[in-house]
N, C-alpha and C positions, 0 to 999 in steps of 0.2 A: 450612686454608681460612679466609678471612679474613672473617667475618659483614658486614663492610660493603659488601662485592664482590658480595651477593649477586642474583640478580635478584628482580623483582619477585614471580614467581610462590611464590619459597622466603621471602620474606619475609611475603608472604601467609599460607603455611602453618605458617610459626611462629608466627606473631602468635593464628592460629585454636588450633593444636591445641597449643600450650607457651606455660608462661611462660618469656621471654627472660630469664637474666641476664647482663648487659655483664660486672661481674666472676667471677672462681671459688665455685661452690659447696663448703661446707665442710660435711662431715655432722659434730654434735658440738658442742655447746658448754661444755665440757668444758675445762679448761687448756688444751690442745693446741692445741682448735679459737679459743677467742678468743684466744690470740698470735699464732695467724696473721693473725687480723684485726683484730687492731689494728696488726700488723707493715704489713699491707697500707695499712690505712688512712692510716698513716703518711707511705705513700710516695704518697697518691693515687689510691689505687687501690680500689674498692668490691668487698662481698663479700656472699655469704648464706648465713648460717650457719641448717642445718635441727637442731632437736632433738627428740629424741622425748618429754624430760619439760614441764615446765612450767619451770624454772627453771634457771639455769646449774651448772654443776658437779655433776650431778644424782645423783652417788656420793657425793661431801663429804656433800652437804645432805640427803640421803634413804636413804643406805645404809650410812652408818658411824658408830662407837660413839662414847657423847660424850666420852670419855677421848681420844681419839684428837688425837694433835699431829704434826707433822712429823717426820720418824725422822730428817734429816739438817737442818745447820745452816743458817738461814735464807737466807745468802748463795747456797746452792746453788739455792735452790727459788723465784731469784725469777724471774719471766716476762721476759720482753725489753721496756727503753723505763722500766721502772717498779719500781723497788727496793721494797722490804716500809719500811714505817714504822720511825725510829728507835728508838722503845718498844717496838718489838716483842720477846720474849724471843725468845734462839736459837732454838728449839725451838717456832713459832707454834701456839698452839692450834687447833682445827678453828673455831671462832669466829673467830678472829683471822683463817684460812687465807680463808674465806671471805668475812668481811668486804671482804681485799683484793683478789679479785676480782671481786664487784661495783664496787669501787671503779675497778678496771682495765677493765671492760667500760664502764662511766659516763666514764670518762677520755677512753675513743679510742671515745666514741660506737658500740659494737658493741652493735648490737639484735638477737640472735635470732628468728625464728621457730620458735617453740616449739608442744608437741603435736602434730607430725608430724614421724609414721615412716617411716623408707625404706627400702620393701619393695623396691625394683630399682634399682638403675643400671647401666647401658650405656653402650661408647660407639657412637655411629650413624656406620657408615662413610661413609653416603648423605650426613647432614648432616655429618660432621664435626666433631660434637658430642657431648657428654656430655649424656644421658637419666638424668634423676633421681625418679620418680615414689615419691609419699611416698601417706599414708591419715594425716586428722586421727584422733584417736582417740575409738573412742566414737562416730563420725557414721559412718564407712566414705568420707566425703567424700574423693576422690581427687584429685591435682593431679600436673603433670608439668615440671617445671625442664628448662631447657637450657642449658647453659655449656661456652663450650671448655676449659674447667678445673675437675680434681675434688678437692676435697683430704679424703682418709676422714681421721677425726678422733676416732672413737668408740674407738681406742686399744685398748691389752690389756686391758681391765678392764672391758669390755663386758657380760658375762652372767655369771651366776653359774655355778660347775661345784660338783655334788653326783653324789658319789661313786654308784655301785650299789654296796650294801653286802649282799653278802647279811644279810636277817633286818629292813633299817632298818624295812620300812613293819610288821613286826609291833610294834616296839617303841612302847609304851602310853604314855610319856611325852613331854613337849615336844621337839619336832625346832625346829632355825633355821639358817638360813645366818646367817653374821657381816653380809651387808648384813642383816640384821632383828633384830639384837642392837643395842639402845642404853646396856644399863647394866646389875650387877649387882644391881638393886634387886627384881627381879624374881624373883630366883631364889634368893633369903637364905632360909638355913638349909636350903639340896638342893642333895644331891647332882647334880653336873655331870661330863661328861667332853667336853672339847674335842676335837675329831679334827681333827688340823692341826699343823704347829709353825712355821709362819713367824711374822714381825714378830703378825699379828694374833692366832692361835693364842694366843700367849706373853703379850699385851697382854689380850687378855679373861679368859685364867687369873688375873692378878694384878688384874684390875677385881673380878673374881668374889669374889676373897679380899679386896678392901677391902669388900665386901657381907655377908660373915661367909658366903657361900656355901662348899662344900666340892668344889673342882675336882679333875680328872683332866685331863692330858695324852695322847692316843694319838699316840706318836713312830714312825712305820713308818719311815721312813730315816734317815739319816746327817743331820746337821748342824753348820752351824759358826754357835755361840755367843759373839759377840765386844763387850767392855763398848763404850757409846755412846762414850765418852772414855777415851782413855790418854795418856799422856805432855803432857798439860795440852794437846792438842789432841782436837777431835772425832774418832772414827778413821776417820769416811768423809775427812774433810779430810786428815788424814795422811798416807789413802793416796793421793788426790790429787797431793799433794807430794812425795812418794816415786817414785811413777811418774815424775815426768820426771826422774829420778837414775838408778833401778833398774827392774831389769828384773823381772815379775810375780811368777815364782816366787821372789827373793828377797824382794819384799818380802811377800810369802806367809810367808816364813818368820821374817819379824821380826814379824808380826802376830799368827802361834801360839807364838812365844815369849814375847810381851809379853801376852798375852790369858794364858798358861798361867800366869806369877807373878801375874796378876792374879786368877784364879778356877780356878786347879785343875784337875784333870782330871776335862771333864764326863761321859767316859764310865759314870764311876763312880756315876754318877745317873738312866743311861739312856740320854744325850744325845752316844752318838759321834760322831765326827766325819766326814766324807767323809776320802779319802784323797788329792783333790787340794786344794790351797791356797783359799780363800774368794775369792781375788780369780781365778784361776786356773779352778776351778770356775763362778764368777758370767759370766766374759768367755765359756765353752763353753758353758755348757748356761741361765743368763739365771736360775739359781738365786740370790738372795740372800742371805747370810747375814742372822740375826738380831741386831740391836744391842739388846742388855738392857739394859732400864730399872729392874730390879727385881724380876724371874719368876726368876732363876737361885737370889736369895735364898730364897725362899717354898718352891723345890725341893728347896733343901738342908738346910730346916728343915723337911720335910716338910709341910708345909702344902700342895703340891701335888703328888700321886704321878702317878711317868709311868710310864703304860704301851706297850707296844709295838705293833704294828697287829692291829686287829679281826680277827678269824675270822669272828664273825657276831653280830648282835645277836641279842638275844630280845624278850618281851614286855617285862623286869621289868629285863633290862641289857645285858651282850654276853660273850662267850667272846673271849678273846684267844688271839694266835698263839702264846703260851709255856704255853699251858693254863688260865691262869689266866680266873675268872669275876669281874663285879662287879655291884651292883645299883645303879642310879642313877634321878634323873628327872628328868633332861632332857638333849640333846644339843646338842650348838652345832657345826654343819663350820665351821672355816676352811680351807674347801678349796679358797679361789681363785676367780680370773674366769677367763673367758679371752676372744678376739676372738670377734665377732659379721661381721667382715667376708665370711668363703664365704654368708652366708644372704641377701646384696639386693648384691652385685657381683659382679657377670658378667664377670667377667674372671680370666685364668689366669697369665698372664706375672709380672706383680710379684708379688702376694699369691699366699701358699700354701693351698690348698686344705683342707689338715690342719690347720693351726694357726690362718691367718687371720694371718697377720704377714707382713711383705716377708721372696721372699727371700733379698735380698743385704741382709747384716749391717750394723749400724752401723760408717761414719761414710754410708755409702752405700743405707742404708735410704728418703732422702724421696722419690727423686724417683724415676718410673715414665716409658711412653711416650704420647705423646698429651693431655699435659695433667693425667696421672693421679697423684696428691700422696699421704705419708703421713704421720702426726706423729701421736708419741706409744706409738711401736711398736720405742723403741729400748731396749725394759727397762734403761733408765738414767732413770727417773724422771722430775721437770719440768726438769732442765739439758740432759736429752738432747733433751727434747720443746721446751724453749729454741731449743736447738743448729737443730734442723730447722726448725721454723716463722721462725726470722731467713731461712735458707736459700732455704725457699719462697718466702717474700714478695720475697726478692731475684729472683727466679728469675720468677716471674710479671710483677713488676715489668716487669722487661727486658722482654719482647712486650708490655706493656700501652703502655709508653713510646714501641716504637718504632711500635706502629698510631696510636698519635698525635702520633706526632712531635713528644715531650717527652724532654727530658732528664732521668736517673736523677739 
């Protein structure tokens, strides 16, 4: 339905009961959500980007530790339109990271509206429109957006996920999720036990021990431990470059060969491995391997002992699943985000109800029916979330051009 076609009477009741916006609404401002619109802007085209915190990027700046850099090289992770600084190291620090997107939001003029949540969206078959109603926070102040385009932007990384442990809420000492872990300053000279073993899991144990802190690892599953760099390439870039030669499972296996002269066999420290290949594994189930910066070291010097999955906590520690007991004081989960999207969009076709992700797979994950957008939900990081927000903006583009008869 074309908003300009409309009669007098539907124009009336937009104007009363919504706010109109000409371009797509973007929930998120977030990477994902400002490449789209600056992708957009680019081409002409206006956008409103909703956030629920106060300030962009609201995981970088508000939820994660200050150790915290780039796990892959900066080439990969840069947004669209706009390359990372030449000074920059491979590896951008979280300062750096976020530096350059304010810098990128200031570039292509992208102003969020910030402090509002969005508790619903729908689309209205009556209007032909996407129904966006958000609450400022703090006031309960309501508003209601309408756009024929919706682009969700709040990604995989949306809420935090904490586990039910049996025994966690008896346990007497400090609990954190890793978004409210900033540093191991806090916790020098205590004992700690991490429950986690992805990138952050591994990243806070080795913060902890530059704190003189005394960390624990809980490993429940398989994993695959692979050094940041081998053969004088990064090894996310290598496999990169490998893929358009070979085919997954072989370079799966030059990966755990070259990783295996490189650090050994991690079983022998806890740390088995899955039984399908890293990159084999990552492309099925969206699991990432870990790139060690320097946790693998610390493990095999004992400096940090790993244990295997929780039975149950107690007051004073936890009972693990091989029997064994330990006493500690305090807990950290790195136990993940996950989407926030089934809890304010009303819709069933694209996104999944269970997970909150599209779902037809990357490379075919952006686009949905009616206007309805995704980015940021392609567990390939900011290249993938690159990847789709060029796509979007091109894709909007096109009907924005041709209701005004302008040329792309």
């Amino acid at each position: 339905m074309n908003f300009y076609n409309y009669s007098q009477e539907m124009e009336a009741k937009l104007a009363h009961d919504f706010i109109h916006v000409p371009g797509p609404i973007i929930v998120g401002a977030g990477p994902s959500g400002l490449a789209v619109a600056a992708c957009l802007n680019s081409k002409g085209v206006p956008s409103l980007i909703i956030e629920r915190s106060h300030c962009i990027a609201s995981l970088w700046q508000l939820k994660s530790y200050d150790r915290l850099r780039l796990h892959l090289p900066k080439k990969f992770c840069e947004l669209p339109l706009m390359p990372f600084p030449t000074e920059f190291p491979t590896y951008a620090t979280k300062e750096q990271f976020v530096g350059y997107l304010e810098n990128y939001a200031a570039s292509f003029e992208v102003r969020p509206t910030f402090g509002e949540s969005v508790v619903r969206a729908e689309f209205d078959e009556r209007l032909g429109f996407w129904r966006v109603r958000t609450v400022r926070e703090g006031s309960g102040w309501e508003k209601e957006y309408v756009s024929r385009w919706l682009v969700v932007a709040t990604g995989e990384n949306a809420e935090e996920v904490v586990p039910a442990i049996e025994g966690l809420s008896e346990f007497e000492g400090t609990v954190v999720h890793t978004s409210g872990y900033r540093s191991g300053e806090a916790f020098r000279g205590k004992k700690v036990v991490v429950v986690g073993c992805g990138n952050s899991g591994m990243e806070v144990c080795l913060d902890l021990c530059n704190y003189d802190a005394i960390p624990m690892i809980v490993v429940r599953d398989a994993v695959h431990i692979l050094p940041r760099e081998m053969l004088g390439w990064s090894t996310f870039g290598l496999c990169m470059w490998l893929l358009k030669w070979l085919p997954v499972q072989m370079v799966d296996r030059l990966l755990l060969f070259v990783t295996g002269l490189m650090v050994g066999d991690t079983a022998r420290f806890g740390l088995r491995r899955p039984e399908l290949g890293p990159l084999e594994l990552k492309a099925i189930t969206g699991k990432t391997p870990v790139l060690d910066v320097g946790t693998l070291d610390k493990i095999k010097s004992g400096d940090i002992k790993v244990y295997p999955g929780v039975k149950r906590f107690t007051s004073k520690g936890a009972e693990f699943i091989d029997g064994k007991s330990e006493d500690f004081d305090a807990v950290i989960l790195a136990t993940g985000y996950r989407s926030n999207v089934p809890s304010w969009l009303k819709e069933s076709e694209f996104f999944s109800k269970v997970d909150g992700l599209p779902k037809r797979p990357f490379p075919n994950g952006w686009k949905g029916e009616r206007g309805l957008y995704a980015v940021g939900f392609t567990k390939r990081g900011l290249l993938g979330a690159s990847i789709d927000a060029t796509k979007i903006a091109q894709d909007i583009a096109l009907c924005w051009n041709l209701e005004h008869n302008q040329e792309i």
